[in-house]
C-alpha positions in Angstrom: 43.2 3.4 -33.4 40.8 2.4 -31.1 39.8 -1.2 -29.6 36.7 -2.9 -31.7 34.1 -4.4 -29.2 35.2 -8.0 -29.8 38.7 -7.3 -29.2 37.7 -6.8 -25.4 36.0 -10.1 -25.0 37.5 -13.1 -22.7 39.6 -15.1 -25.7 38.2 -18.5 -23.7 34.3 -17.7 -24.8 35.5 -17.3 -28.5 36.8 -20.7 -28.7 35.4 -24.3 -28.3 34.3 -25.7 -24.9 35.2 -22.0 -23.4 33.5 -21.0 -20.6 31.0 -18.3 -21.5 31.2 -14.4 -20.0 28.3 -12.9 -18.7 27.9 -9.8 -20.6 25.7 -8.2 -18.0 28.8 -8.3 -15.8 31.5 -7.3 -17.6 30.2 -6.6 -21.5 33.4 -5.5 -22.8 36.0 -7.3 -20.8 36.6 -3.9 -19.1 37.4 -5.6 -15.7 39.9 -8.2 -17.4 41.6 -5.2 -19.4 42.1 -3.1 -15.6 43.7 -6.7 -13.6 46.1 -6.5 -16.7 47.4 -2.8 -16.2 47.2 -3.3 -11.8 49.8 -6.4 -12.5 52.3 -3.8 -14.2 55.0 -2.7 -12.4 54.7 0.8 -10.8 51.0 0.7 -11.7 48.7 1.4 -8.2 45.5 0.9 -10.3 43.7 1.4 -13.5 40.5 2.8 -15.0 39.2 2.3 -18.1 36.3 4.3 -20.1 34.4 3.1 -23.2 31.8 4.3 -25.6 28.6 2.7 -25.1 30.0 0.4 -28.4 32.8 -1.0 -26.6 35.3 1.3 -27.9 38.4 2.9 -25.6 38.2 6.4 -24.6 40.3 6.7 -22.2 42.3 5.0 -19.7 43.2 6.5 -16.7 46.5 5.5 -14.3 48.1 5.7 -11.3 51.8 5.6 -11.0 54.0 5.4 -8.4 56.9 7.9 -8.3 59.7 7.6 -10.0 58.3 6.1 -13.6 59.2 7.6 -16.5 55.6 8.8 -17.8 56.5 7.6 -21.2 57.4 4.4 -20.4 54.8 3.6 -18.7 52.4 4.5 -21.6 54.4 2.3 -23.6 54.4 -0.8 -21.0 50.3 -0.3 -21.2 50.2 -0.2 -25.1 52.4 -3.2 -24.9 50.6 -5.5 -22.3 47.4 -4.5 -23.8 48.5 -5.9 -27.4 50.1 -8.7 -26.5 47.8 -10.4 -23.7 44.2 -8.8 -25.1 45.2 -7.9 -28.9 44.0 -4.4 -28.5 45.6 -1.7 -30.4 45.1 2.5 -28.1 46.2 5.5 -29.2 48.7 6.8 -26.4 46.7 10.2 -26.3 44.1 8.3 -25.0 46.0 7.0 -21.7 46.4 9.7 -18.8 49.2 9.1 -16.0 48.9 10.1 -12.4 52.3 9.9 -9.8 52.0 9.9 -6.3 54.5 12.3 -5.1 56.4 9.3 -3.1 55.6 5.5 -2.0 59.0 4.3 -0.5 57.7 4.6 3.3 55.0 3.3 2.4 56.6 -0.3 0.6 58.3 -0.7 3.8 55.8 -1.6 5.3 56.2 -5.3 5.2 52.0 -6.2 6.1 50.8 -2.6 4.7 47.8 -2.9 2.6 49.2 -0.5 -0.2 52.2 -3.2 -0.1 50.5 -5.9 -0.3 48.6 -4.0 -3.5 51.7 -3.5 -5.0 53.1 -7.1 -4.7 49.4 -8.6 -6.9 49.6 -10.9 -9.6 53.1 -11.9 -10.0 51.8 -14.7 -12.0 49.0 -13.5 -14.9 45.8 -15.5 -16.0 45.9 -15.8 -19.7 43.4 -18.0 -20.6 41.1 -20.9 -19.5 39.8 -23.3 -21.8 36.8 -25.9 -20.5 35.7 -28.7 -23.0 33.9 -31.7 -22.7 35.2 -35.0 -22.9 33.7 -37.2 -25.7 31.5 -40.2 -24.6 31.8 -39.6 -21.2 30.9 -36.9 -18.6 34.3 -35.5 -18.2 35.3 -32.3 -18.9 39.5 -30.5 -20.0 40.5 -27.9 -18.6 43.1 -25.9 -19.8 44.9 -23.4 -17.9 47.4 -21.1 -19.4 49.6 -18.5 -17.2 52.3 -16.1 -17.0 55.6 -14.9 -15.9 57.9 -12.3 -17.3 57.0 -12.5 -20.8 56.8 -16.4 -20.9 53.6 -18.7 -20.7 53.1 -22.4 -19.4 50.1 -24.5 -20.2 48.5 -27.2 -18.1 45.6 -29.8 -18.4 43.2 -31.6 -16.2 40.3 -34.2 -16.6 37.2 -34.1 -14.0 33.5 -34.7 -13.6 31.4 -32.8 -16.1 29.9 -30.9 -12.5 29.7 -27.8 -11.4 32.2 -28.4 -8.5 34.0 -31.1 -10.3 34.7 -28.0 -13.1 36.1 -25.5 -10.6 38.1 -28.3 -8.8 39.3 -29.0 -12.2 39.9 -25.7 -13.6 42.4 -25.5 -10.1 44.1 -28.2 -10.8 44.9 -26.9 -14.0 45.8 -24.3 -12.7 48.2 -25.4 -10.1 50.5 -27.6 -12.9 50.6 -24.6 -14.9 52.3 -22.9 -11.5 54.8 -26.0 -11.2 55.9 -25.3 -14.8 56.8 -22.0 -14.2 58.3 -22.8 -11.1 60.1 -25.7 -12.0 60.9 -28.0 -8.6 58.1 -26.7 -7.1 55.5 -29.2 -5.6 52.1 -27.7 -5.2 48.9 -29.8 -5.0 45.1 -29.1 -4.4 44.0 -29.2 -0.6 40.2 -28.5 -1.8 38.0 -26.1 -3.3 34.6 -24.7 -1.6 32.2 -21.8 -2.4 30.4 -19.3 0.0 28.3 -16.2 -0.5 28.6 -13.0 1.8 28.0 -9.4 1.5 25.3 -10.1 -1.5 28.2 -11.8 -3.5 29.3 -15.4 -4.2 33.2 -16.6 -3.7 35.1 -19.7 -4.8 38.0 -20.7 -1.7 40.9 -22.5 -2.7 43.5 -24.2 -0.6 46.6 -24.8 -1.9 49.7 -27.2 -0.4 52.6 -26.3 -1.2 55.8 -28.4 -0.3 59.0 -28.1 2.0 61.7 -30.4 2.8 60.1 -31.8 5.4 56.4 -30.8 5.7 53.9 -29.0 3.6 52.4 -25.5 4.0 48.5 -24.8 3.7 47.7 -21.8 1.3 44.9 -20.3 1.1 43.3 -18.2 -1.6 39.6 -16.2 -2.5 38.1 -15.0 -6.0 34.6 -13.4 -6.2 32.9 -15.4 -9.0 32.0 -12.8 -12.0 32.6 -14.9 -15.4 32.2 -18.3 -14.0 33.4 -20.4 -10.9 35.6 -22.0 -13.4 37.6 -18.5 -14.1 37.3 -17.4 -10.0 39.2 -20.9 -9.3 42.0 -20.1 -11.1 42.3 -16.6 -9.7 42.0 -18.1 -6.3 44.6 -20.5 -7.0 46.9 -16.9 -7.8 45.7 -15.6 -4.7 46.7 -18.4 -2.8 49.9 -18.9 -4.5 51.2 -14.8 -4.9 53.0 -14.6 -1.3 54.9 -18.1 -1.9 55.4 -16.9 -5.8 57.2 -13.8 -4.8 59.6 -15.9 -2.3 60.5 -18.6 -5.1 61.2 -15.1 -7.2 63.7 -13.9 -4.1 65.4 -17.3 -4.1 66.4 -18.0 -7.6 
């Protein structure tokens, strides 16, 4: 069974106050569907085909060595279900291994590390609504970790930076409930264009016994500066996620 084009859309346009997709940029949530399958473990990166309807035709994968081919079809039919609500017929996924990655993982500041250790935390929705009588908007930010999900909501000015700050700070208490005793708070937001492309830049402090760390994070903007927040808030956030992961 293969995926209907609505079952590819961003689940925050179909509902009330969502932020719209731009379906010039991403028409069947293609690019949404690929960050889902790079977060999996032993997955280097993701490709995935559809008919000019929206439909899956195949989906293409790189593994790293040492997964079970199998089981990595079945962690892709599984993610894909349960985070988008889209059905694939395993034929239609293809697996690639590299023949070994353990030199290169050692590599504590290698780039093919660093690819490897994306997206601890996933971005599962956003929800932006206006506030009634007055020129504030909700948002609603909802992430996860290892199966489980936390929700958070923030008020703000009904602007366009006042949004994305916002949608950050949103997206910041959803972190602190998932990390429970974690203190993390938004340094500032800011947006800049280069290479013909525009970015939101987040800055992120997050809290130590004595003093307070300065994280930075990027996200090009391609649904909204609302949705790039939040994934700059992940960006920001992924190094000091995978430490509070080591330490519990």
């Amino acid at each position: 069974m293969t995926a209907s084009p609505s079952h590819f859309y961003d689940a925050s346009a179909s509902r009330p106050g969502g932020a719209p997709v731009d379906p010039a940029a991403d028409p069947w949530g293609v690019r949404r569907a690929e960050n889902l399958l790079t977060s999996l473990a032993g997955i280097l990166s993701a490709r995935v085909e559809t008919t000019p309807l929206g439909e899956v035709s195949e989906i293409h994968i790189l593994a790293s060595a040492g997964q079970a081919p199998k089981q990595v079809v079945r962690n892709i039919e599984s993610a894909l279900l349960a985070h988008l609500g889209v059905r694939v017929d395993h034929r239609k996924i293809s697996i690639a291994q590299t023949a070994d990655v353990k030199p290169l993982e050692t590599l504590e500041q290698g780039a093919v590390h660093d690819r490897a250790r994306r997206r601890v935390v996933l971005f599962d929705d956003l929800v932006v609504s206006t506030v009634p009588r007055s020129r504030r908007v909700s948002a609603t930010v909802t992430l996860g970790l290892d199966g489980r999900s936390e929700s958070a909501s923030e008020e703000g000015a009904d602007t366009p930076r006042g949004r994305m700050e916002t949608a950050a700070r949103a997206a910041i208490g959803a972190m602190e409930r998932l990390f429970e005793g974690s203190t993390l708070a938004l340094e500032g937001t800011h947006t800049t264009e280069a290479f013909g492309r525009r970015y939101v830049i987040v800055g992120v402090l997050a809290a130590r016994s004595r003093d307070s760390e300065l994280l930075v994070g990027t996200a090009e903007v391609r649904d909204s500066a609302d949705h790039a927040a939040v994934y700059a808030v992940l960006d920001a956030t992924n190094r000091w996620a995978v430490l509070q992961l080591r330490g519990r």
